[in-house]
N, C-alpha and C positions, 0 to 999 in steps of 0.2 A: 268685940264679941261676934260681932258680923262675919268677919275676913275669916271664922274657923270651920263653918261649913263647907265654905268657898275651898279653902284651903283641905281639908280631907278629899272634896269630889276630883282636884285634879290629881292627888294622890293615887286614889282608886285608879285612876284611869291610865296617868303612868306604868301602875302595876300593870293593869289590863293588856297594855301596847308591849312591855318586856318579856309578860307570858304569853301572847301570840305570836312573837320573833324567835322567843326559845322552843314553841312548839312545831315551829313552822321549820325551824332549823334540824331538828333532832327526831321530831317524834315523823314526819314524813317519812326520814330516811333508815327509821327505824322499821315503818310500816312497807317500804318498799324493800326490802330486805327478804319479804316472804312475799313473793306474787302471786295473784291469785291461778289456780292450775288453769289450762286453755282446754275447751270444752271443742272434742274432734267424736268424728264415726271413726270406727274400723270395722274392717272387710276381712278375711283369709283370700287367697290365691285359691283362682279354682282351674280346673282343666278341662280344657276342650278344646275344639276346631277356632282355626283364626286364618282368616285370607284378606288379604291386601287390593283392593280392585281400582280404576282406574276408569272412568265413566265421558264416554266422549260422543258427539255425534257426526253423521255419517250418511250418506247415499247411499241407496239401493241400485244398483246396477245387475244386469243377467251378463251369467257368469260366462258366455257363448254370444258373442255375435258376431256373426258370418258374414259375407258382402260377396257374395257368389259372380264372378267374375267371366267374361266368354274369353276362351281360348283360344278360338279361330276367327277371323275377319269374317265380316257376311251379315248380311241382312239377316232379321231378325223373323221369321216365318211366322213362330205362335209360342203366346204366352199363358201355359198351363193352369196358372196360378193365379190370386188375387189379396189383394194385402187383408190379413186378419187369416186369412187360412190357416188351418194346421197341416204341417207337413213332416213325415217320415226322411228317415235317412235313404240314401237313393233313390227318394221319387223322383219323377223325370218333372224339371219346372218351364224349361223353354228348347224351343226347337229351330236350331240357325238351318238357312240355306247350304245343303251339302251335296250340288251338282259336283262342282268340282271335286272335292273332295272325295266323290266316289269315282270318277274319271281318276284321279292321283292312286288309289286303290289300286284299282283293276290296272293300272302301269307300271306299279310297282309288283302286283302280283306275277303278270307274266314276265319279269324281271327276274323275280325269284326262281319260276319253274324254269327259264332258262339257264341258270346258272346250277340248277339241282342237277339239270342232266347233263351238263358241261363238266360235275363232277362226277357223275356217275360214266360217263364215258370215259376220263382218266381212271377211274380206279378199275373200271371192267379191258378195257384194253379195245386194239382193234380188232372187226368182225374177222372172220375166215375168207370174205370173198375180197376183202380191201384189203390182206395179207398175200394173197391170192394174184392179185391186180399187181402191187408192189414188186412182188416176183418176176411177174411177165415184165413190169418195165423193165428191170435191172436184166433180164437175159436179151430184150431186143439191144440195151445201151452197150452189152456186152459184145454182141455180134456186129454194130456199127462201130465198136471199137476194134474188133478184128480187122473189118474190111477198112479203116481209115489207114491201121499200120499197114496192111498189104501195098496201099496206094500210094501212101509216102515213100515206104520201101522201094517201089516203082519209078516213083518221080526221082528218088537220089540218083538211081542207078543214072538217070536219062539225063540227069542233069552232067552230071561224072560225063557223059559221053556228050555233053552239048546240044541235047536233040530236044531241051528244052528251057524257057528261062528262069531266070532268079525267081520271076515273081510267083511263076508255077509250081514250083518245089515249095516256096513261102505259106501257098495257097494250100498244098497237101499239107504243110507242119499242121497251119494251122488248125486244120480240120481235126486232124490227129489228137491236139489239145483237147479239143472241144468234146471228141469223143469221151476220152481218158474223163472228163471234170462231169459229164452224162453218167460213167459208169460208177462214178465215187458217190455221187448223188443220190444214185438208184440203189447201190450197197447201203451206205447211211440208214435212208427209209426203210428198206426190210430191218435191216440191225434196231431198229428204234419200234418198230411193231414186233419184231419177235420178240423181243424184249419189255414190250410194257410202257407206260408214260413212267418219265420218271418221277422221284419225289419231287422236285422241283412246281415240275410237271403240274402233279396233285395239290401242292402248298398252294398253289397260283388258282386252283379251280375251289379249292378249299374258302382261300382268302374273299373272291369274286363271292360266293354263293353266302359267305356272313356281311360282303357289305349288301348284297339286296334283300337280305332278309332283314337286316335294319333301317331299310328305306321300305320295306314293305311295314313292317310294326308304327313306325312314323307317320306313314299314310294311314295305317288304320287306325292309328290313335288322334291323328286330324280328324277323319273320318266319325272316330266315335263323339271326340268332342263336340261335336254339331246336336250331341244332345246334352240336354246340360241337367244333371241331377244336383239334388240336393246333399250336399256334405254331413249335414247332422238337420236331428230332429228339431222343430220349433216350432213357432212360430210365423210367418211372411208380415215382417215390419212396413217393407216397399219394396214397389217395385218401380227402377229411376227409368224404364227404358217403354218404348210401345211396339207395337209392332210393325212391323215394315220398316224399322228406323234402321241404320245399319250402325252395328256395331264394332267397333276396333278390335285391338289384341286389347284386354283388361279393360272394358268397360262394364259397368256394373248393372248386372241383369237386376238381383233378386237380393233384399236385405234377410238373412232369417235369426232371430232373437230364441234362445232356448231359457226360457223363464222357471223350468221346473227346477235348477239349480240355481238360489242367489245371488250374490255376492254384497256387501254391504264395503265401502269404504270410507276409514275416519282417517281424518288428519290430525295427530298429536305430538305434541311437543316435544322437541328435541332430545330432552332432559330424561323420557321414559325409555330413550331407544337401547340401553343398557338394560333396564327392565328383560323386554322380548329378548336381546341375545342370551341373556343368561336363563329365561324360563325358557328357552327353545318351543320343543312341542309341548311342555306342560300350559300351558298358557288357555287357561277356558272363556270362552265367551258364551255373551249371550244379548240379544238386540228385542230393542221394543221399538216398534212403529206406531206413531200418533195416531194415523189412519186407522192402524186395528189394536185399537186402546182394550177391546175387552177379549183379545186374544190372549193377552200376556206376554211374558218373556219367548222369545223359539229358540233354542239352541242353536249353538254356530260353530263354528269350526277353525282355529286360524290358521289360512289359507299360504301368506307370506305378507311381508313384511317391505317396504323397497330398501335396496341396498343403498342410498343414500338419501342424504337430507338434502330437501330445496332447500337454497340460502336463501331466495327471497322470505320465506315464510318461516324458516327455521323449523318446518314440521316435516314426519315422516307420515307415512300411506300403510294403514294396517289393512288386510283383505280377510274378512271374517265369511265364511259360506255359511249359508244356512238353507234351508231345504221346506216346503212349501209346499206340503203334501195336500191343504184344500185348493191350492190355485188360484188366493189371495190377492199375495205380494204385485204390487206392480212394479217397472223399473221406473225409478226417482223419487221415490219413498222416501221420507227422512223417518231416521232410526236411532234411538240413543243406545248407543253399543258400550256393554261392560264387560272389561275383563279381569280375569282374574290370573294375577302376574307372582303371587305368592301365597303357598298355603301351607297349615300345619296341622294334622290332625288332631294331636293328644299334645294341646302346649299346654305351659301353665302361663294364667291367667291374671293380671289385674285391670283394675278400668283406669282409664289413661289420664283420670282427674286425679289420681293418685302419684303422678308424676311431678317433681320438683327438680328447681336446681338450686345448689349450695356449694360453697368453695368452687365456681366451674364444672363440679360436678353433676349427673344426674341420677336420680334415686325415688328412694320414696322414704317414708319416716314407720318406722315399725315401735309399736309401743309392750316395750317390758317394763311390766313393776311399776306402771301408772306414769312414767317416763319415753320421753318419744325422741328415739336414737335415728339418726339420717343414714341409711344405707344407700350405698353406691349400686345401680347393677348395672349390667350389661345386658342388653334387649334384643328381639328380634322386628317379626313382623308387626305392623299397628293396623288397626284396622274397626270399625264399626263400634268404637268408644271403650275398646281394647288395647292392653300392651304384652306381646307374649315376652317372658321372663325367663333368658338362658342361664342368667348368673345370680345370684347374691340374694335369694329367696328361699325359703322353704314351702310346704304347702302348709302346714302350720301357723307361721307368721300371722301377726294382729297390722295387717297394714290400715297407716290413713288414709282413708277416703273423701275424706271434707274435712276442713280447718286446718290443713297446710300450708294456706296460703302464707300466715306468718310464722311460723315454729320455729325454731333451732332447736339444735342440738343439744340435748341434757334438760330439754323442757318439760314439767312436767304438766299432766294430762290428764283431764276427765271423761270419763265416757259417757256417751251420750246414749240417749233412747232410741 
């Protein structure tokens, strides 16, 4: 009578252990059959501006600095200037010793005037009284040639008759030559003053009279360089030299820095220099310096770019200008320079947490009819927690914005508050 309680309680519990295997078997995979929907936001596409920037830092450098150099040897007389000065373009900043160089002058000038009227006498001709002169000689050479043939004529005859000797008649020839080559002489010279210098003549006084006047221009530009101005406006950074010291051909009088144009230079990574080729001049900048934190941003300008990469560093050298209208900036300023290397004005719009990949693909999940379908698109620029959308959107669209992290495709979807 005992063993029949015993006996139903492990009954019960049998049963208990078959219906917790069969539920466990069947009714699970019954209840997993319908999933509960995934609870996502959605967003629409909106439109507007999107740019792409690129944020690096950089050295302030002035975009001008000059190292004013002496051109002529010489001691150094006097030094106009003083470091910190402001200086105009051709102010005068030092003044070299220029004895010689005015002695070089004044040798080259009466070189010049010599050779001016060396041509001017070729192109004018000879006077009336030196045409004059030429004349008279060629009639006296004339008349010495008459009386020479008389006397030879003379001497033949005597000779013919023996009444004199060889060497005498030799004597008469000769004179007779001499005559003859006096009167061809004397002919020549008037034919050559009636006549004029010729072209030759003038090419030769022409050619003389442009080489001293470019030994004249040389000595005056020796001359001037004994003062030494200023090439552009600035600054006087230093000055490396004193006075009384002498100076060589290119030693370095006067440093001068033009600070009211800046220049900023950043060095960035290889990888963007495709970037600048293709934005060219579109490419905006804009630089903050630490120093003048409550200045703000200053506009900039991109300046160039270097045409190659250092290999050591793998980076290129962008040159951004900026301009400094209180007279701020100093050179060696560190500046975080940004630029902007792509833009869109009227894009359409998603936030880039909307962004998925599936199958390899990437997209985003747009939900119809409580359903959230994976579309593929094609994208542009990204930028400031944006993606612009060239393909595969409408402006319409119900896109996800949060809880895509796990979805698939054909899943369906609740919407959230």
């Amino acid at each position: 009578m005992r063993r029949r309680p015993v006996t139903i309680f492990l009954l019960l519990v049998l049963a208990g252990l078959v219906g917790w295997s069969l539920w466990s078997r069947f009714g699970r995979r019954e209840a997993a059959a319908e999933p509960v929907a995934a609870p996502v936001a959605v967003q629409s596409p909106s439109r507007g501006p999107i740019s792409r920037t690129l944020r690096y830092a950089g050295t302030l450098e002035p975009r001008a600095i000059v190292t004013v150099l002496s051109k002529v040897p010489g001691r150094v007389e006097r030094i106009l200037v003083s470091e910190g000065d402001t200086v105009t373009k051709g102010q005068l900043l030092v003044l070299m010793e220029d004895d010689v160089a005015h002695l070089q002058a004044d040798q080259a000038s009466a070189s010049l005037e010599a050779a001016r009227a060396q041509l001017e006498k070729a192109q004018r001709g000879v006077r009336p009284e030196e045409l004059a002169s030429a004349q008279a000689t060629l009639a006296a050479a004339e008349k010495d040639l008459a009386d020479a043939d008389t006397a030879f004529q003379r001497a033949e005859r005597l000779y013919a008759d023996g009444a004199i000797t060889k060497a005498a008649r030799e004597d008469a020839e000769g004179k007779l030559r001499t005559a003859r080559t006096g009167v061809d002489n004397a002919r020549r010279s008037v034919q050559m003053m009636e006549q004029g210098a010729g072209s030759e003549e003038q090419r030769m006084a022409e050619a003389q009279l442009a080489s001293a006047q470019a030994q004249y221009d040389l000595a005056k530009l020796n001359l001037d360089n004994t003062r030494v101005t200023a090439p552009i406006g600035g600054q006087v950074a230093k000055v490396p030299i004193d006075e009384g010291n002498i100076a060589g051909m290119a030693t370095a009088l006067v440093v001068i820095v033009n600070e009211t144009a800046m220049v900023v230079k950043a060095a960035l990574p290889e990888r963007h220099y495709g970037d600048f080729l293709v934005a060219g001049e579109n490419v905006r900048a804009e630089a903050v310096f630490a120093a003048l934190a409550g200045r703000g941003a200053l506009p900039g300008r991109l300046i160039s770019i270097s045409p190659t990469i250092d290999p050591a560093t793998r980076t290129f050298t962008a040159e951004v200008e900026v301009t400094d209208p209180k007279g701020e900036l100093r050179s060696g300023m560190y500046a975080s320079v940004t630029f902007e290397v792509e833009r869109a004005d009227d894009a359409l719009l998603v936030p880039t947490a909307a962004l998925c990949s599936r199958g390899g693909g990437r997209g985003v999940f747009v939900v119809d009819g409580g359903v959230a379908r994976f579309r593929a698109l094609k994208t542009g620029i990204e930028g400031d927690g944006m993606v612009q959308v060239l393909e595969g959107l409408a402006a319409g669209d119900r896109v996800v914005v949060d809880g895509n992290a796990f979805l698939e495709n054909g899943q369906r979807v609740s919407l959230g508050e």
